[in-house]
Wavefront OBJ file of the C-alpha trace (Angstrom):
o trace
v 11.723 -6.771 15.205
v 9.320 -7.936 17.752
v 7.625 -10.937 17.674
v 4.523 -9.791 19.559
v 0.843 -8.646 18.366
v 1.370 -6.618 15.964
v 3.147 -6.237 12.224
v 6.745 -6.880 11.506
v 8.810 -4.227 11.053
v 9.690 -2.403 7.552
v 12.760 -3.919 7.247
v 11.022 -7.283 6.561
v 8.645 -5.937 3.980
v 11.812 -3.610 2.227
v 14.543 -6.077 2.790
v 16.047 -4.531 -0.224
v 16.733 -1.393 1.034
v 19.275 -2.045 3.349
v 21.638 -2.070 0.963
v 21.070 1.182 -0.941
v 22.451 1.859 -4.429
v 23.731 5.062 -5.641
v 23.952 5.077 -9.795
v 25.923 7.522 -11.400
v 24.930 8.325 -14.439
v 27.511 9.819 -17.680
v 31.074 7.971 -16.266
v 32.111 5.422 -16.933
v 30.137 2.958 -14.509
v 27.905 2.584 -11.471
v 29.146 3.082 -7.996
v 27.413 1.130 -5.062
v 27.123 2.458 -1.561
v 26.191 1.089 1.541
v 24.829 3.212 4.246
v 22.569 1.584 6.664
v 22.923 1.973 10.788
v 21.887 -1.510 12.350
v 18.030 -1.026 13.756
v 18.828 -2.515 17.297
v 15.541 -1.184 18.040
v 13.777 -2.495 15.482
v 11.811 0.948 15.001
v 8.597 0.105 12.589
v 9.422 3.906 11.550
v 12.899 2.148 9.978
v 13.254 4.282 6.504
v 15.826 3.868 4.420
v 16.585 6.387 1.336
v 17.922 6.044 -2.212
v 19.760 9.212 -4.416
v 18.692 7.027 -7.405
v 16.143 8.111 -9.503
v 14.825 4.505 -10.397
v 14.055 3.602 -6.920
v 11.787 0.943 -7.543
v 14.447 -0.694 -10.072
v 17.279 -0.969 -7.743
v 14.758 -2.202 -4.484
v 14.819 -5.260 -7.010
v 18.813 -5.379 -8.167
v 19.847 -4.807 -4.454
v 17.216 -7.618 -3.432
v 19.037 -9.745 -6.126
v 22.181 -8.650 -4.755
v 21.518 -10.174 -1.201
v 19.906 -12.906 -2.248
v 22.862 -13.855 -4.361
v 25.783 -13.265 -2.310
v 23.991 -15.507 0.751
v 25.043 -18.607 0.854
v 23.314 -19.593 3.868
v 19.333 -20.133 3.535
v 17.038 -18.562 6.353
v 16.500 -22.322 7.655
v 20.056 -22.916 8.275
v 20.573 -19.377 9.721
v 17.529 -20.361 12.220
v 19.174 -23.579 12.981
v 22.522 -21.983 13.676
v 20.999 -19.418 15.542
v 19.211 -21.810 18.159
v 22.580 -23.677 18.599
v 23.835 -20.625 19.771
v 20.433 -19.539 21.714
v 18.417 -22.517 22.695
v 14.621 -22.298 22.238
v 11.920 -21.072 19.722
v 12.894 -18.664 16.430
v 10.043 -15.988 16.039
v 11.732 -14.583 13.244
v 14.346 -13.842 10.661
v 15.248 -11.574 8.063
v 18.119 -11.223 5.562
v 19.619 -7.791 5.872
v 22.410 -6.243 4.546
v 25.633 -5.141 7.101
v 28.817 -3.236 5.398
v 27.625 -4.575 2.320
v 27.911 -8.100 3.434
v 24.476 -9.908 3.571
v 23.695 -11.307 7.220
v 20.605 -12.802 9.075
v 19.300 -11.074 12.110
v 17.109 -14.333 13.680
v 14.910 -13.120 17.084
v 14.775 -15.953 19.128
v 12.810 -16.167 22.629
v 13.118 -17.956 25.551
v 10.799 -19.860 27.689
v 10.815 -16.359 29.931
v 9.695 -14.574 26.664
v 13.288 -12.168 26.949
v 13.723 -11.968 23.556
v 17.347 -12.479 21.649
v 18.855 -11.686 18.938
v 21.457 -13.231 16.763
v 23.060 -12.158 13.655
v 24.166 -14.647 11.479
v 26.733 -14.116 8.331
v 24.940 -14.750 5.469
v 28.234 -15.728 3.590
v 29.840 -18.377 5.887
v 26.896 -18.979 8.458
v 28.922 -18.077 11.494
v 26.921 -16.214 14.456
v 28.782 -12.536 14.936
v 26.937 -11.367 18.030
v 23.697 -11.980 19.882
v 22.006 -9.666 22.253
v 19.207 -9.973 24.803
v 16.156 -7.678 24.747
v 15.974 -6.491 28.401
v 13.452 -3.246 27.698
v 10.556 -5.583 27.487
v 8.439 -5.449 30.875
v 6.955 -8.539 32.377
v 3.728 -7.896 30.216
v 5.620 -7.969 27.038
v 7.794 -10.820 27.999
v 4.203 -12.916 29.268
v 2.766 -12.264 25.487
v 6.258 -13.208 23.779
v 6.773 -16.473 25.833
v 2.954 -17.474 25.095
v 2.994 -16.795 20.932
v 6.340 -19.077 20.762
v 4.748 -21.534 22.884
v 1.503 -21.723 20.577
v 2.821 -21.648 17.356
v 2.327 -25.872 16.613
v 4.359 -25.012 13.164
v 7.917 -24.391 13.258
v 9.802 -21.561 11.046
v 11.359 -24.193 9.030
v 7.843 -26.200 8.091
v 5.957 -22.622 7.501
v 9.304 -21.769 4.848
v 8.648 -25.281 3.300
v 5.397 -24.616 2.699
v 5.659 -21.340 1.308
v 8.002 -22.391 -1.031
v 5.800 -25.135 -1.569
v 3.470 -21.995 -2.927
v 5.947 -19.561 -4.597
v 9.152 -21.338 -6.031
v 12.175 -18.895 -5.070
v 13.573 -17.932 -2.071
v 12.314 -17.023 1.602
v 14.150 -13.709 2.784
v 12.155 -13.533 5.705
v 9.414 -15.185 8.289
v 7.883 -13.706 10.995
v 5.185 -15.370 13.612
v 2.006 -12.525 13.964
v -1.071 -13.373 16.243
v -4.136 -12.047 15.729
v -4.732 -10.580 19.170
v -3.922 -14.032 20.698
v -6.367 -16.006 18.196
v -4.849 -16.413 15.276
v -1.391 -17.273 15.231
v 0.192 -17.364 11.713
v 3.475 -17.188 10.205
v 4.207 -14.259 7.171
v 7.056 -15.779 4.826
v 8.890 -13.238 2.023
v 9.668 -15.386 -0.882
v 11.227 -13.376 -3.879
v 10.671 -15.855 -6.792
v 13.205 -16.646 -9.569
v 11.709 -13.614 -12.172
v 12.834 -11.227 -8.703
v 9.001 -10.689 -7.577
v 8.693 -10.215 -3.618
v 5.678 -12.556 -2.297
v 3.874 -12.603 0.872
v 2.737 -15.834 2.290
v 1.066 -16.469 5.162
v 0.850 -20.181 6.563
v -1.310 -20.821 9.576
v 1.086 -21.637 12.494
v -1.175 -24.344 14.220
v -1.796 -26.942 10.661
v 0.943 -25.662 8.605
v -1.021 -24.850 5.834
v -0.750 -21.754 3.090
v -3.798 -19.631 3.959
v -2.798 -16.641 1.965
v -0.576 -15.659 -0.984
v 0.254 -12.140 -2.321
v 2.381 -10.100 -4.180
v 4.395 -6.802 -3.343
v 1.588 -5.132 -6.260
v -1.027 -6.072 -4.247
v 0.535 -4.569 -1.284
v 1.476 -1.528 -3.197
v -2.241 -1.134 -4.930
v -4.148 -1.689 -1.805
v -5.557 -5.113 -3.463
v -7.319 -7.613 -0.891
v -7.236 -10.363 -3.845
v -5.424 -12.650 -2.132
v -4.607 -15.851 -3.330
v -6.139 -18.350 -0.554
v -5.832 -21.549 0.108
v -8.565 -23.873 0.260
v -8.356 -27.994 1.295
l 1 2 3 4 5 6 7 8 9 10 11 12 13 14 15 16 17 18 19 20 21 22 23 24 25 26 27 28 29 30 31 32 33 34 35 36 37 38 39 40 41 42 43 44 45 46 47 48 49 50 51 52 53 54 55 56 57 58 59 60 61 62 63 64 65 66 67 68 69 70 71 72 73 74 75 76 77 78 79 80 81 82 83 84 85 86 87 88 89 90 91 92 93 94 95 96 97 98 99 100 101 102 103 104 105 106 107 108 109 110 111 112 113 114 115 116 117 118 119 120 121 122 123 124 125 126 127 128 129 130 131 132 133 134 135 136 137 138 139 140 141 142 143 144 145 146 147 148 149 150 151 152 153 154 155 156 157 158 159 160 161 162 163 164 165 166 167 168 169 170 171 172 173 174 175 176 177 178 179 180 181 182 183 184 185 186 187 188 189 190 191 192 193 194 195 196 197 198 199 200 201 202 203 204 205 206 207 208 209 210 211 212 213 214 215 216 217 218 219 220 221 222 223 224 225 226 227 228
């Protein structure tokens, strides 16, 4: 995922699906498989496919599933993550790797070389942490100067969306509006399974916007906003 102008990636909006279910149906239980291949190129074009016919049903159980078996939250995994790269987290998102749930944290430098660092979701060690060197000096320019503007941190934007939506934050990524707005988007999946979008504004900290996956899914500009 980058952290530069323009939407996160699909894995941040289908966190689910990275750990796809197979349900057989007639025997005598349910077999789960996981077949993802790491996105170390953090492709928006990122699908990932299901042989079960209730798609939409599992998305939720293997959503539950991740969110269940980490034991780390995405604050501690950002924390972690700068001890082991020191300087601002753009990003994070809980993913799943050989069935194990893990946090893949982007953090960038004052150079704007982008790095990322996985994070086990299970006993919050960090398992491996690459630098981005495709970016050219362009890329790297816009990266360094959205980490340096962002006045709210990725642990104050999750506290306030979970100020909003009671549950918890799968991922946060920092978006600017071609260099105006600068604004944090935090997943929170709530404690009936329902996947949130909240977006808090990165320079005051506050909750600007608040949706849900249906009013992503129906096209619905309803959101619920914020007003002090």
């Amino acid at each position: 995922m980058k952290a530069r102008l323009r939407t996160l990636t699909s894995r941040r909006r289908t966190v689910a699906a990275v750990l796809a279910a197979t349900v057989v149906h007639g025997g005598a239980g349910a077999a789960t498989a996981t077949a993802f291949a790491d996105d170390s190129d953090h492709d928006d074009t990122q699908v990932a496919a299901t042989n079960s016919p209730g798609h939409d049903h599992d998305d939720h159980d293997n959503d539950a599933t991740l969110i269940k078996n980490a034991k780390v939250d995405i604050k501690k995994a950002a924390d972690t993550a700068t001890n082991s790269v020191s300087d601002t987290v753009t990003a994070v998102d809980l993913e799943g790797s050989q069935g194990k749930p893990v946090w893949k944290v982007d953090v960038t430098d004052s150079q704007g070389t982008e790095h990322e660092v996985t994070v086990n979701a299970t006993d919050g060690k960090v398992t491996a942490t690459k630098a981005d060197q495709d970016n050219d000096s362009d890329d790297r320019s816009g990266d360094a100067a959205l980490a340096k503007s962002a006045k709210t941190d990725l642990a104050k934007a999750v506290d306030a969306a979970l100020a909003k939506v009671k549950g918890t934050a799968t991922s946060a990524g920092l978006e600017s509006d071609h260099g105006k707005n600068t604004a944090w988007h935090v997943d929170v999946t709530d404690t009936k399974g329902k996947d949130h979008e909240v977006t808090v504004d990165a320079a005051n900290g506050k909750v600007t916007a608040a949706k849900t996956d249906d009013d992503n899914d129906h096209g619905s500009s309803s959101d619920d906003h914020d007003e002090d």
